[in-house]
Legacy VTK file of the C-alpha trace (Angstrom):
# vtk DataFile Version 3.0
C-alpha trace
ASCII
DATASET POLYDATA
POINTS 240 float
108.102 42.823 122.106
105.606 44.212 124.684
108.114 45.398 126.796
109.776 47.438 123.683
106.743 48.862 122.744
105.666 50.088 126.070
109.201 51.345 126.638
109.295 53.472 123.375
105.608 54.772 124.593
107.213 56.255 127.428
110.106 57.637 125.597
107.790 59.380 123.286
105.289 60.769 125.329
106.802 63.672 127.230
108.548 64.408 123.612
105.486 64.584 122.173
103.834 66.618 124.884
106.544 68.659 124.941
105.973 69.925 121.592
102.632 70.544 122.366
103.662 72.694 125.357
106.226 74.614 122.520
103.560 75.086 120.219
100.717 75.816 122.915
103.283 78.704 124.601
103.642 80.397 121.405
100.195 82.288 121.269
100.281 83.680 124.749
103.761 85.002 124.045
102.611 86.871 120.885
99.471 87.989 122.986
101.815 89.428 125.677
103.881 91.137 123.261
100.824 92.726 122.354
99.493 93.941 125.320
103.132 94.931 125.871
103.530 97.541 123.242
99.418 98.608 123.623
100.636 99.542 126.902
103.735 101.493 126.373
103.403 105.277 127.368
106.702 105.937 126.445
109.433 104.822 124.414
112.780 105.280 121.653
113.970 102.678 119.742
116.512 102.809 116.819
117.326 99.880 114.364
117.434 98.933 110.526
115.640 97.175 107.928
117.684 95.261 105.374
116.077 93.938 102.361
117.853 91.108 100.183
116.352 90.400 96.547
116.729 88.053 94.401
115.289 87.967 90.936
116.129 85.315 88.937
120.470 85.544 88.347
120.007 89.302 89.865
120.769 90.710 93.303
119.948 93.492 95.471
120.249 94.651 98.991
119.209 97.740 100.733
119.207 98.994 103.962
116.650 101.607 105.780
117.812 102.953 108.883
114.715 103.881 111.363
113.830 106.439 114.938
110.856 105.985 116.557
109.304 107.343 119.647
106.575 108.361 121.288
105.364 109.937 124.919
101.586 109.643 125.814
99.273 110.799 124.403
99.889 112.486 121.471
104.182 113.334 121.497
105.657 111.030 118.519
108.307 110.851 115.399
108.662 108.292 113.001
112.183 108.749 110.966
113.547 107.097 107.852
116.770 106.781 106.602
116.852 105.584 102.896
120.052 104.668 101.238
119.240 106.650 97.846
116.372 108.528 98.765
117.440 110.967 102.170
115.642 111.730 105.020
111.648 111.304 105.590
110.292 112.309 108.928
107.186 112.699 110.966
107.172 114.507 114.106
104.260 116.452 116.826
104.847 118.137 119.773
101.161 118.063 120.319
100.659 121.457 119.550
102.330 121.430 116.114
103.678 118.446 112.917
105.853 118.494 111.000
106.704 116.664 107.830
109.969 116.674 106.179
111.740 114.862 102.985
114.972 115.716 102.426
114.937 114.561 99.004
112.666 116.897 97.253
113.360 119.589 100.273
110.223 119.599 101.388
109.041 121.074 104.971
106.387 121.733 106.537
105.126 122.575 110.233
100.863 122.716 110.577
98.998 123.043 113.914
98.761 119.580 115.392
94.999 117.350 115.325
93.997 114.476 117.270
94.519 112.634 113.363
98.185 112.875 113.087
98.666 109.982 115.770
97.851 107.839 112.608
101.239 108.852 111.579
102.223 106.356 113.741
100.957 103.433 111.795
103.679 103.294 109.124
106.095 102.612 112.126
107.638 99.209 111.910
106.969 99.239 115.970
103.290 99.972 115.619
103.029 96.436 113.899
103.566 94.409 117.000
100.664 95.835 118.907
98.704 93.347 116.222
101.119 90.614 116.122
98.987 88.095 117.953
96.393 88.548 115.221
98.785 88.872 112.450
101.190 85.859 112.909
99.057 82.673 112.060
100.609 78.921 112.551
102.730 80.440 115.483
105.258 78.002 117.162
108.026 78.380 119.511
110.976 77.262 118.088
113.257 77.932 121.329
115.673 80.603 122.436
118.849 82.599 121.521
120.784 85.574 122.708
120.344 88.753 120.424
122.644 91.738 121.794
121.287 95.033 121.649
123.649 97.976 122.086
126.592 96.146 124.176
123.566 94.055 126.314
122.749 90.339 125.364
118.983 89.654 125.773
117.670 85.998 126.580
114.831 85.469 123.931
112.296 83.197 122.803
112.175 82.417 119.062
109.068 81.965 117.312
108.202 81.215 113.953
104.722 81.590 111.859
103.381 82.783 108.721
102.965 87.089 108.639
100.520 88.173 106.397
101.768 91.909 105.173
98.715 93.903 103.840
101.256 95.422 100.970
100.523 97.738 97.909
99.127 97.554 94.817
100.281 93.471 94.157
98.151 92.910 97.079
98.944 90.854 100.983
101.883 89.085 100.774
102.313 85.617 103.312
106.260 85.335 104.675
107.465 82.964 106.519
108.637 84.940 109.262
110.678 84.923 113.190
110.860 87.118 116.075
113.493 86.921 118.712
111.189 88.102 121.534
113.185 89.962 125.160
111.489 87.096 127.543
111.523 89.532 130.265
110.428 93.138 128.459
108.717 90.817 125.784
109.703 93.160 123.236
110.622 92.283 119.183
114.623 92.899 118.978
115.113 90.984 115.467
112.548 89.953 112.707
113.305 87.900 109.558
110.642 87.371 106.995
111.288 85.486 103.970
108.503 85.794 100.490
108.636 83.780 97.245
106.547 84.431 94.311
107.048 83.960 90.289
106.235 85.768 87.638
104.005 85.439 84.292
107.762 84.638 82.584
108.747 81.785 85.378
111.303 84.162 87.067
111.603 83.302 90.610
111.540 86.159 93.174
112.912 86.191 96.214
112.925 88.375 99.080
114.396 88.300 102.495
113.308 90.784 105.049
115.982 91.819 108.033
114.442 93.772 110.931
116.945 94.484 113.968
116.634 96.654 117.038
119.911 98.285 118.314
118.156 100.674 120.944
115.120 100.324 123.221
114.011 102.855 125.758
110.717 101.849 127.065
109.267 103.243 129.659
111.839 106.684 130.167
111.072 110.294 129.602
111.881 110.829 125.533
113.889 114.324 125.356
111.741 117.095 124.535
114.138 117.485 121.628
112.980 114.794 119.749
109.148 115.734 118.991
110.167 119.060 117.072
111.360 119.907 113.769
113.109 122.919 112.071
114.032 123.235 108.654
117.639 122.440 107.750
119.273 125.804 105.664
121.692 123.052 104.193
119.181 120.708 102.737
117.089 124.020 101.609
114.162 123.099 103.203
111.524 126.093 103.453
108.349 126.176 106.290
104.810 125.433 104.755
102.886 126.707 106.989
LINES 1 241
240 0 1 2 3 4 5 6 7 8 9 10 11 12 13 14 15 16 17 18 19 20 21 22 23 24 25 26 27 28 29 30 31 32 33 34 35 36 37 38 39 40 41 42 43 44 45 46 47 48 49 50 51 52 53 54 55 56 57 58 59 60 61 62 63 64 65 66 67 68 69 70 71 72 73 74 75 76 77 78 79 80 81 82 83 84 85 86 87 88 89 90 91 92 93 94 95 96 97 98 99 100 101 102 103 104 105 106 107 108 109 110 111 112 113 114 115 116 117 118 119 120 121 122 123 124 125 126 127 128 129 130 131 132 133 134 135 136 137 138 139 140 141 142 143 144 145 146 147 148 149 150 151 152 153 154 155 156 157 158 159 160 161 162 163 164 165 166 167 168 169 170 171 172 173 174 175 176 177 178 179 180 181 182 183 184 185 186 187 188 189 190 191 192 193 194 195 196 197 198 199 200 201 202 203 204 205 206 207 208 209 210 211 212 213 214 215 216 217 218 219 220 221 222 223 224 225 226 227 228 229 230 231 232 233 234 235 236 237 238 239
């Protein structure tokens, strides 16, 4: 009986400790991710958002398509695409902005201030600079392939609970996972997943798809990119 229990002991151990390891590994990952995208003076990347809802027998999905880059210090553009609503984009030169919406046809090109880097905040990328602080109960849950473009990345998978600041309902906890480029340590897929109820006892349910099919980090971003002019077709009109 000793034998056994000494034998299972030893089986255990390095499982257990393993785990550990798996769970231990997971904060300095995040924190390198971070540092990572602090660090970047340049970069493009291009992906989507797709947003699955489910309230109570209802159903609803939606994608947003998304551009964003930036050049050090002060050269950036943050694009939407929105399945119903157009066209919203953000864009400096450093010497000028501009904003448009193709929706409403609105355009507008101002002389550029040291504030309009804040633009950059409703980026989806922006977010991982903070995702060592933002992902609580972090643990690595191993590693799969995620292709970007016609390239297959090695990555680290890592699962925790995201806390998104949200609107007027308030922060909002999801469940959430990152397939993380083990050697860029960049974010190339996210999936968050929310569940809430409402006064009536209708369950809501909302899975959130973030994917990255293009990253330039690191390259000259084309010149191109960082300026705006007002598109005759949509109607758009200069504000200045």
């Amino acid at each position: 009986m000793r034998r056994s229990c000494i034998w299972l002991t030893r089986l255990l151990l390095p499982l257990a400790f393993a785990g550990f390891l798996m769970a231990d590994d997971a904060p300095q990952i995040l924190k390198t991710v971070a540092n990572t995208y602090q660090n970047l003076r340049s970069y493009y990347f291009e992906g989507a958002t797709v947003s699955d809802t489910k309230m109570g027998a209802s159903a609803s999905k939606n994608e947003t398509k998304f551009a964003v880059a930036f050049q050090s210090p002060n050269l950036f553009r943050v694009e939407y695409v929105y399945p119903t609503a157009g066209n919203w984009i953000r864009t400096s030169n450093g010497t000028k902005t501009w904003r448009e919406r193709s929706i409403t046809k609105d355009f507008s090109e101002t002389a550029a201030v040291p504030e309009d880097i804040y633009m950059m905040d409703d980026s989806p990328i922006t977010a991982f600079e903070k995702i060592d602080a933002n992902l609580a109960h972090a643990t690595l849950a191993g590693s799969e392939p995620v292709t970007v473009g016609v390239q297959a990345y090695d990555c680290d998978v890592i699962q925790g609970d995201l806390t998104d600041p949200g609107g007027a309902a308030g922060p909002t906890t999801m469940s959430t996972k990152l397939w993380i480029d083990k050697t860029r340590h960049l974010v190339l897929r996210e999936v968050s997943t929310s569940s809430s109820k409402s006064k009536g006892g209708v369950t809501n349910e909302n899975t959130r798809t973030l994917t990255i099919t293009r990253a330039d980090v690191s390259q000259p971003v084309p010149a191109s990119l960082f300026e705006l002019t007002p598109d005759p077709v949509k109607g758009g009109k200069p504000k200045k």
